[in-house]
C-alpha positions in Angstrom: 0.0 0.0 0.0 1.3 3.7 -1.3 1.6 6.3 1.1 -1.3 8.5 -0.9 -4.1 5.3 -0.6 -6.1 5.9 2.2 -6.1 3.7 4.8 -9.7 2.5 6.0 -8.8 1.6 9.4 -9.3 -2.1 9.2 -6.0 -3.6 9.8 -3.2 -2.6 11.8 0.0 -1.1 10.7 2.0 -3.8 9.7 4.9 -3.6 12.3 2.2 -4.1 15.0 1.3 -7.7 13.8 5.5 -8.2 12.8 6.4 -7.2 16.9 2.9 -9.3 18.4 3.8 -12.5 16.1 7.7 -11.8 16.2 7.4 -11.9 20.6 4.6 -14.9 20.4 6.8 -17.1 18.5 9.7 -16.3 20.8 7.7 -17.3 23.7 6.2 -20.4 21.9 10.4 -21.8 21.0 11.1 -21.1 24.5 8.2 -23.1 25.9 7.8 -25.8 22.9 11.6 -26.4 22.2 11.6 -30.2 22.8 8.7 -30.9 20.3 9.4 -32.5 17.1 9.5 -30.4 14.0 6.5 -31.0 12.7 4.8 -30.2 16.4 6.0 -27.1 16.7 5.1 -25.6 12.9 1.5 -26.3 13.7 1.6 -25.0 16.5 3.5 -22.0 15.2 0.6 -21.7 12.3 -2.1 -21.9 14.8 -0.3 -19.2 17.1 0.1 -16.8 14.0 -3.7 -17.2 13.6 -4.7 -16.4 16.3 -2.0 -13.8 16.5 -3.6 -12.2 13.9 -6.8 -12.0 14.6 -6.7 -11.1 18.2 -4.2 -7.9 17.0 -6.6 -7.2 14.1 -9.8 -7.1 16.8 -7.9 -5.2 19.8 -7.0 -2.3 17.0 -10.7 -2.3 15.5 -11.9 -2.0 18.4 -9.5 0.7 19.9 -10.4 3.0 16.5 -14.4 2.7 16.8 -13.9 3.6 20.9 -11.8 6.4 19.6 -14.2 7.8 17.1 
């Protein structure tokens, strides 16, 4: 996305999810670091999920409370 689109408020910046997911997955190899391979990519898809979603709903909300 260009710097002249307007941005419609739906998602967050991107460096929000990169810090949320980046922290989550650091916390997930420090917990999970025994699993086997395969174990811990799920687990890492899942976590990015739900990542994603739970950043994407805490900033949608935050914007309509401010508005």
């Amino acid at each position: 996305m260009s710097g002249k689109e307007e941005r419609n408020g739906k998602w967050a910046p991107w460096w929000v999810y990169l810090c949320v997911i980046l922290g989550g997955n650091y916390v997930k190899q420090y917990l999970v670091q025994d699993l086997p391979v395969v174990v811990n990519a799920a687990i890492t898809v899942v976590l990015v999920g739900m990542l994603f979603v739970v950043v994407t709903a805490l900033y949608r909300g935050v914007r309509s409370a401010n508005r």
